[in-house]
C-alpha positions in Angstrom: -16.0 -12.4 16.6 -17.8 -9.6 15.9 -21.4 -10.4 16.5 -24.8 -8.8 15.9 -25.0 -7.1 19.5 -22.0 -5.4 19.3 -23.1 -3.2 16.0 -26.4 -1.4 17.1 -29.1 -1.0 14.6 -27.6 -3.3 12.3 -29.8 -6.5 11.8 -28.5 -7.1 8.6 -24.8 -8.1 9.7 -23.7 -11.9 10.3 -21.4 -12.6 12.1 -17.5 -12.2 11.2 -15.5 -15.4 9.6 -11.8 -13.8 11.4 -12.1 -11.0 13.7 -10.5 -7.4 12.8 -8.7 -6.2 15.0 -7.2 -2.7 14.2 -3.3 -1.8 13.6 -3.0 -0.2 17.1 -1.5 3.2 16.2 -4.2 3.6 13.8 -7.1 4.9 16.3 -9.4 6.3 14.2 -10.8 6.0 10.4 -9.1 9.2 9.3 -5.3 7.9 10.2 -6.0 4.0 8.8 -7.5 5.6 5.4 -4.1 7.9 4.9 -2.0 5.2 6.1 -3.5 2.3 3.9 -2.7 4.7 0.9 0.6 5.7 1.4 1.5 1.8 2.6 4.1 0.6 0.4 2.8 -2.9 -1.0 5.5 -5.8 -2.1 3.7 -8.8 -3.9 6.5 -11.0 -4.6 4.7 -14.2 -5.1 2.5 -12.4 -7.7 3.8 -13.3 -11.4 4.3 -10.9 -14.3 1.0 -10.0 -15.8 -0.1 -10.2 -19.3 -2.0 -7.0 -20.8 -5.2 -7.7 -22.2 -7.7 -4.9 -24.0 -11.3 -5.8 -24.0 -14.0 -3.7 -25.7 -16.9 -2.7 -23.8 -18.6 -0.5 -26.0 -18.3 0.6 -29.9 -15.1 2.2 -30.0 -14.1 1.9 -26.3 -11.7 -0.1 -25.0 -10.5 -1.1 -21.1 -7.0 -2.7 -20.9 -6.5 -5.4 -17.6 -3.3 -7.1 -17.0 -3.7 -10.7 -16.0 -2.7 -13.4 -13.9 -4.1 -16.7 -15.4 -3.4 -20.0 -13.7 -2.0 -22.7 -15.9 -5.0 -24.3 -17.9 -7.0 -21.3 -16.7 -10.4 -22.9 -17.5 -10.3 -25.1 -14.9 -9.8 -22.3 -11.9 -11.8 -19.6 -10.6 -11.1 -16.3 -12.3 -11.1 -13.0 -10.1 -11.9 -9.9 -11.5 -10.8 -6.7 -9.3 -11.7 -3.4 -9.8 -10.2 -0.2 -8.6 -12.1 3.1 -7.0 -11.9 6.7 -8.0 -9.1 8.2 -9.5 -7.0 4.1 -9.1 -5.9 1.9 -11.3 -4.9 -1.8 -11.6 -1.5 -0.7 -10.2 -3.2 0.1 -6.6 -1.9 -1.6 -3.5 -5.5 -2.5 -3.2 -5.5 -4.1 -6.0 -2.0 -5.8 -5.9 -2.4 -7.0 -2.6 -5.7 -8.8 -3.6 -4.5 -10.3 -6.7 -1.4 -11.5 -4.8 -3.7 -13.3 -2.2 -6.3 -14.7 -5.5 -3.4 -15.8 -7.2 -2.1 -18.0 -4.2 -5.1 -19.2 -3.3 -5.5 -20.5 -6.9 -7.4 -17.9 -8.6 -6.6 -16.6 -12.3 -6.6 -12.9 -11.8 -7.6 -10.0 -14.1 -6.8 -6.1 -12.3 -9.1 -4.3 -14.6 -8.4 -0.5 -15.5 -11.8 1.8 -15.9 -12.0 3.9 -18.7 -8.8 6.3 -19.2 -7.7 4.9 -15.9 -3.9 3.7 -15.9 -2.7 5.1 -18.8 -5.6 3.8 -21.1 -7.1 7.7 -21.9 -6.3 6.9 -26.0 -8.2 3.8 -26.1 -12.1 5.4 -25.6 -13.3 9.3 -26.2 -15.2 9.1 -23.7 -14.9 9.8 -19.6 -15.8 7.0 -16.6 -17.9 7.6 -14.4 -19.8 5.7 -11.2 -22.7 4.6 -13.8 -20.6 2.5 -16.5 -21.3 -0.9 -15.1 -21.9 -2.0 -18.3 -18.1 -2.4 -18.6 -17.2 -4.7 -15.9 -20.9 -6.6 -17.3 -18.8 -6.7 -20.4 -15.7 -8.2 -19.3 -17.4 -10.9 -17.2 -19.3 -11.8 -20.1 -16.6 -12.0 -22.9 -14.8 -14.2 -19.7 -17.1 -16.3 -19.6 -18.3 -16.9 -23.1 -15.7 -16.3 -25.7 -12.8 -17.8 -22.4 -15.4 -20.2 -21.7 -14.8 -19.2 -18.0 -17.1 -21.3 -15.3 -16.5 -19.3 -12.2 -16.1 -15.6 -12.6 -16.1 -13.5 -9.5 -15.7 -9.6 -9.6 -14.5 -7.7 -6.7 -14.1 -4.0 -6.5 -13.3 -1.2 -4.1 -15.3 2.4 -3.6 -15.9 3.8 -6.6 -15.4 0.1 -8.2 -17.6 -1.6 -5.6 -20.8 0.4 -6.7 -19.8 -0.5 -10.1 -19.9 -4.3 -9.3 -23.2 -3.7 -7.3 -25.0 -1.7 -9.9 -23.9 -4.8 -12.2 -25.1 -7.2 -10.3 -28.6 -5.9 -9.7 -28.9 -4.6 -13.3 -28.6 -8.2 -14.1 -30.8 -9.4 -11.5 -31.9 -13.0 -12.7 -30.4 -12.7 -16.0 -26.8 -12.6 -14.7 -24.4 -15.4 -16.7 -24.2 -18.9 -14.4 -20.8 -17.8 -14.9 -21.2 -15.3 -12.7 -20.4 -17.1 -9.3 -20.4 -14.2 -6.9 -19.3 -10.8 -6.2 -17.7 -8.6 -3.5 -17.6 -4.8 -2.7 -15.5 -3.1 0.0 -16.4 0.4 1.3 -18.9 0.5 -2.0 -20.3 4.4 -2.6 -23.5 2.9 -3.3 -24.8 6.0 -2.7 -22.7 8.7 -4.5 -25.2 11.4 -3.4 -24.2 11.0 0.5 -20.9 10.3 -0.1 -20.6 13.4 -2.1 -22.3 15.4 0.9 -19.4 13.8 3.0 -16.5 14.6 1.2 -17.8 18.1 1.6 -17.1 17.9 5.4 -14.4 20.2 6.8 -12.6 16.9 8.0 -12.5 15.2 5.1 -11.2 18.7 3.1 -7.7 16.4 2.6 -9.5 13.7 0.5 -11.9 16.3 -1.5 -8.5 18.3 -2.3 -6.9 14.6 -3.8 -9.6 13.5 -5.6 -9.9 17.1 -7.1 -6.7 17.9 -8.2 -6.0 14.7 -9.9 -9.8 14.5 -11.8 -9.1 17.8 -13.2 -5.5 16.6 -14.4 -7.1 14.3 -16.0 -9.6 16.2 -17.7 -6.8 18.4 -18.8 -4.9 15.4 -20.5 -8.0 14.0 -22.0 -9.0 17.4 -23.7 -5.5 17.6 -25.1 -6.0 14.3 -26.7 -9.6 14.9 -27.9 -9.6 18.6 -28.1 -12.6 18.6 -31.1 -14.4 16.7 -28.1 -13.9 18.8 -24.6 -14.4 22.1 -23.6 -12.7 22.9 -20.2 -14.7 26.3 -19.7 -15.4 26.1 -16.1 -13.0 24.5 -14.8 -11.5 26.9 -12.9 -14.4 26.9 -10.4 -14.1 23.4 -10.1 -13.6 23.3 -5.6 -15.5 20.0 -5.0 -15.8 16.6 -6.1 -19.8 17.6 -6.6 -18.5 20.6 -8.9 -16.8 18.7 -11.2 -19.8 16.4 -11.7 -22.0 19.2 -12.4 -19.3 20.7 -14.8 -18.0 17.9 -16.3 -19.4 14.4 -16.0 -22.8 15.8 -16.4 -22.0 17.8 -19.3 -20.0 15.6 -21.0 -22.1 11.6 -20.0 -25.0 12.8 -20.5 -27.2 13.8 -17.1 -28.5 16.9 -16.5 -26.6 17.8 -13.5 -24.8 15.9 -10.4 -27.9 15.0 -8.6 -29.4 13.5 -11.6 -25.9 11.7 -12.2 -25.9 10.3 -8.8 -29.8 8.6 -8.7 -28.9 7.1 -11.5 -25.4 6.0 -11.3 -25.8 4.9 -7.9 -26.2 0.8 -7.1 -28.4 1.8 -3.9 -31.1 1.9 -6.5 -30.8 -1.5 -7.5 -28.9 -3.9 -5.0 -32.6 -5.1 -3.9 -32.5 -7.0 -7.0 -28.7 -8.9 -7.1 -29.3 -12.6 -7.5 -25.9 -13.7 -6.9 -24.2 -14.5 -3.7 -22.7 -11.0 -2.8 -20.1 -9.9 0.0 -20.4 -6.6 1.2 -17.3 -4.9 3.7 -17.9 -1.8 5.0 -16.2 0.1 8.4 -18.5 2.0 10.8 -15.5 4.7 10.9 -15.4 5.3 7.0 -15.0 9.0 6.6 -16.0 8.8 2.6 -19.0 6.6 2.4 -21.4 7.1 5.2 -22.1 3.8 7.0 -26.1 4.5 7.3 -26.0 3.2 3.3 -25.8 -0.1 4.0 -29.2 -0.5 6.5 -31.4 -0.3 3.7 -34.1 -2.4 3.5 -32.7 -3.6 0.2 -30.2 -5.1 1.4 -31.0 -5.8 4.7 -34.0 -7.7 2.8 -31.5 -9.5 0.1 -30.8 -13.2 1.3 -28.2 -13.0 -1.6 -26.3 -10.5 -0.1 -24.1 -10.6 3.3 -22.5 -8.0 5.1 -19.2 -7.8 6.8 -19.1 -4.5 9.3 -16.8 -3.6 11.5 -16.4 -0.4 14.0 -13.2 0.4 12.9 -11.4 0.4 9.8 -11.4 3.6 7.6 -11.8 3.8 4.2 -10.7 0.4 1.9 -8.0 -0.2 5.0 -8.7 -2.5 7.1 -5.3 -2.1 8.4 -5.0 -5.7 10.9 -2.6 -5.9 13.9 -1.8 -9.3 12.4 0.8 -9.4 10.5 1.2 -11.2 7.0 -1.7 -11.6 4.6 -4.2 -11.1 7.3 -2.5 -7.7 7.9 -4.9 -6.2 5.1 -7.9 -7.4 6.3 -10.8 -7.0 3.7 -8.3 -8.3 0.8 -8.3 -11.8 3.0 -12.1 -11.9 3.1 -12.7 -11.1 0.0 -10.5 -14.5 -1.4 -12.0 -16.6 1.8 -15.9 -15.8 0.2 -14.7 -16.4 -3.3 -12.9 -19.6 -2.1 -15.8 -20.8 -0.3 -18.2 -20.2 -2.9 -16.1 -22.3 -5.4 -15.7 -25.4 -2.6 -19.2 -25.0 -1.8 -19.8 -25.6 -5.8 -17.1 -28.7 -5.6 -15.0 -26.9 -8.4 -10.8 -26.7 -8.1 -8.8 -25.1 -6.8 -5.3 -24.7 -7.3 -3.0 -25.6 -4.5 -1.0 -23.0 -3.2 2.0 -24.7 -4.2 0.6 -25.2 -7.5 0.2 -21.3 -8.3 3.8 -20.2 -6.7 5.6 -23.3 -9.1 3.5 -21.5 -11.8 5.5 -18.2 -11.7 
């Protein structure tokens, strides 16, 4: 186990449920971050999903596709959420659900705005500050479903999203609500903009770049009254394009205003629920200093998983199996926990494979 002594200046971490131990070829957080995206992921135990569009906001839609247990009110309900430039179709994402669904959850992979495919159902852009969304789906789950034990889970991007939920909700948050999880959160956009700037991480700037400007490109053919791309051309940085676009077009003034206020660093203090955070001491996109805040390190609510290797949402294991993706096994083990701990069902394994 990874224990308190072994992770300097960390007072905040507990101490590991399963140990991580690293993919041996992958030896440093650049080569497990390119290898966990380009890892082909089979989910054969995961059943077909059914699309469902929920609206978070007057004349904006989000489309998930779901996974619901038979008689779905009576089993936990996991809702995952993608990072930057994903969708509900990342491995990620897939590999998660596939454990959930096993382990007896219902399971809703949840698009962001314009995100897999979805740009014609909302005008308007995503961004790291629209935690009203995922708010929105938890709360139509759990009052128009009638859903007792909602969980939401996401990853980068996704995971500051849940966070900034959480802690805009604070005390108010629906009993529904039964806990949340956040892997390699950018809880603070700011720095994690500062490090994609780094000549080392040129390769992940470049990708997230390219594709958000694709994007915008589609999105201003489908809305071309709305968008403007003028500027775009100078567009070299992840930074850039929030002082071009996201600004411009959601309302801040510029990028640094965009990332005090989008980011969940400003808030996490106040999260009420029990909250799992994963983060890698080797992450070469959100700086690992983030999460030695006093704000969280002074959050009972919250715990934190940290480990010295592991790259950026990879947590590539040696083991083999579904302990081979690491964070996606802790993030079912809290939920389950939380839902035994609360004496409510869950579905035996057996159960949810007959189901398919």
């Amino acid at each position: 186990m990874h224990r308190l002594a072994e992770l300097p200046n960390m007072s905040l971490v507990k101490e590991l449920p399963k140990e991580f131990v690293p993919f041996w070829p992958l030896r440093n957080g650049h080569l497990m971050t390119i290898a966990a995206s380009l890892w082909r992921r089979k989910c054969p135990r995961l059943p077909a999903s059914t699309p469902r569009e929920f609206e978070v906001d007057a004349g904006t839609k989000v489309r998930a596709d779901c996974h619901w247990q038979p008689q779905r009110a009576k089993y936990p309900t996991l809702v995952l959420l993608h990072g930057l430039e994903g969708s509900s179709d990342s491995g990620y994402i897939l590999g998660t659900a596939e454990k959930a669904w096993v382990a007896g959850f219902s399971v809703v992979r949840l698009n962001q705005r314009n995100c897999g495919g979805t740009e014609h159902l909302t005008e308007s852009l995503y961004h790291s500050g629209l935690s009203g969304d995922i708010g929105a789906v938890v709360r139509e789950l759990v009052g128009r479903d009638n859903l007792s034990n909602v969980f939401a889970a996401g990853f980068s991007m996704g995971g500051n999203l849940v966070l900034k939920m959480a802690g805009e909700l604070g005390e108010s948050a629906p009993a529904g609500l039964t806990g949340c999880v956040a892997v390699a959160p950018s809880l603070d956009l700011a720095r994690c903009a500062t490090a994609l700037e780094t000549p080392s991480n040129f390769l992940y700037e470049h990708h997230f770049v390219t594709r958000l400007k694709r994007r915008m490109r589609h999105k201003a053919r489908l809305f071309p009254q709305r968008y403007r791309l003028d500027g775009m051309r100078a567009i070299r940085s992840v930074r850039d394009f929030d002082d071009v676009i996201t600004a411009r077009f959601c309302g801040f003034r510029d990028a640094a205003d965009y990332y005090a206020q989008s980011s969940a660093a400003r808030v996490v203090g106040k999260i009420r629920k029990p909250t799992l955070i994963i983060a890698s001491q080797d992450d070469p996109v959100v700086p690992f200093v983030a999460f030695a805040s006093p704000a969280i390190r002074g959050n009972p609510h919250i715990t934190v998983l940290a480990t010295a290797r592991g790259g950026h949402c990879a947590f590539i294991s040696n083991e083999r199996g579904d302990e081979r993706f690491w964070s996606e096994a802790r993030i079912v083990e809290f939920c389950s926990g939380l839902v035994r701990n609360d004496n409510r069902p869950l579905a035996d394994s057996a159960e949810a494979v007959a189901a398919e």
